[in-house]
N, C-alpha and C positions, 0 to 999 in steps of 0.2 A: 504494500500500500504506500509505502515512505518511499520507495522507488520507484513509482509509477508517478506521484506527484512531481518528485525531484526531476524526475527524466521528461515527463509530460506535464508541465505546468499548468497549462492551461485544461488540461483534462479533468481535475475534478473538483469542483466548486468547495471542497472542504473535506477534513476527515475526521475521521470518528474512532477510537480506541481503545480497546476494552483490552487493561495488558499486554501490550503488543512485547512480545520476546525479542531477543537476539538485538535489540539496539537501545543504547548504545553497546551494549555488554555483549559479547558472545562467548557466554562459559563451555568449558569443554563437555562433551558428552557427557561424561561421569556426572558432573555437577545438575546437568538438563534431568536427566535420570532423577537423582537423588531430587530434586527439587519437584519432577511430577509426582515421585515417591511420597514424598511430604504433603504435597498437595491432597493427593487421591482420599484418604481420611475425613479430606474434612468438608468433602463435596458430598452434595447431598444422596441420598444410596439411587432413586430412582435417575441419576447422572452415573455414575460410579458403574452399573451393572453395563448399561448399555456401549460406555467408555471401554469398559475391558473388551468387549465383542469385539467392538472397531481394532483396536489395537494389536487384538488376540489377532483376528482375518488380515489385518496390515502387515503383519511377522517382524522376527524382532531384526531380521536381515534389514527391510526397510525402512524398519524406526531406526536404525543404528546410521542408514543412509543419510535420514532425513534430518537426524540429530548432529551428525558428521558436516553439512550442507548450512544449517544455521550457524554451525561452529567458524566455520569459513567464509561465512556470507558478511558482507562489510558495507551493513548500509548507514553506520553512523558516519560518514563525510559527506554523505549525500541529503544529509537532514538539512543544512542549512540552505538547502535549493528550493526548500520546501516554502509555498508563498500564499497557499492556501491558509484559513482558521483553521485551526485543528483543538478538536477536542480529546484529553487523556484522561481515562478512565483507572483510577488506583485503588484495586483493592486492598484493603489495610491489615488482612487476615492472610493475602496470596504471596506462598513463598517459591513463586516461582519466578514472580519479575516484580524485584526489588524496588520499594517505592525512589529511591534513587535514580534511577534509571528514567523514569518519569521526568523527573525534574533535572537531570541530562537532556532529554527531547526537548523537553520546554525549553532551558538554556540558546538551545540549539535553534528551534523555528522561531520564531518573531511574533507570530500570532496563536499563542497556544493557552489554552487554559484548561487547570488540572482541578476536577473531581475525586476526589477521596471519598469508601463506601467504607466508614468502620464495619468490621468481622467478614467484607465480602472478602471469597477466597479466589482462586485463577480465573474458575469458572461465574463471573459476577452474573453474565447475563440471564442464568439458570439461575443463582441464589437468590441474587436483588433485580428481578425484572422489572420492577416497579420503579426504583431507583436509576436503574438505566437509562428507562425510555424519559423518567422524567428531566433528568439530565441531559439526553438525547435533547428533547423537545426545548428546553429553556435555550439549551447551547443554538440548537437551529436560530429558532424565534430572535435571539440575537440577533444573527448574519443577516436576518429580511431588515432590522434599522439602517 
């Protein structure tokens, strides 16, 4: 999403956030692991059961691919391209993309404003869908002044 804006500016009138991984930070696979490790607990079980299916039929050859690929993927230089509003969504319970990281992006784009959901975990928009969209909606309602 942070590269599609960066490379195509004019393409998308705004973005929207909800934990976005891998930028600025891209920890090594071990750490991605241990961190959806941590995570998976504390998602809600009717998330949790469906999550492992997906993951189970993905295979861990793929996830190791896909975790290897974030590891390596380097789209924090490309954030300052970034010229759209953008909203960051920080769950304050999710140990998977550190509230730090957040306010790295922020730093980084010029128009950015950061939402904090105390107790949401990685998966906000399943825990607090209410909070999201409500945030969703104010953030927009902004951009039409």
């Amino acid at each position: 999403m942070f590269d599609l804006a960066a490379r195509y500016p004019t393409f998308p009138s705004a973005l929207i956030a909800c934990a976005p991984t891998g930028i600025p930070e891209n920890p090594s696979v071990r750490v991605q692991f241990l961190r959806l490790l941590l995570d998976l607990p504390r998602e809600r079980l009717g998330l949790l059961l469906p999550g492992l299916r997906a993951y189970t039929r993905c295979g861990p050859r793929r996830m190791y691919r896909l975790a290897r690929d974030q590891e390596a993927h380097m789209t924090g230089p490309l954030l300052g391209r970034v010229e759209v509003p953008t909203l960051l969504l920080d769950g304050l319970a999710d140990p998977v993309v550190q509230s730090w990281t957040l306010w790295e992006i922020h730093e980084a784009i010029p128009h950015t404003v950061i939402r904090q959901i105390p107790g949401a975990t990685h998966a906000m928009a399943d825990s607090f869908p209410c909070t999201v969209a409500q945030y969703t909606l104010d953030f927009l309602n902004l951009m039409e002044r």
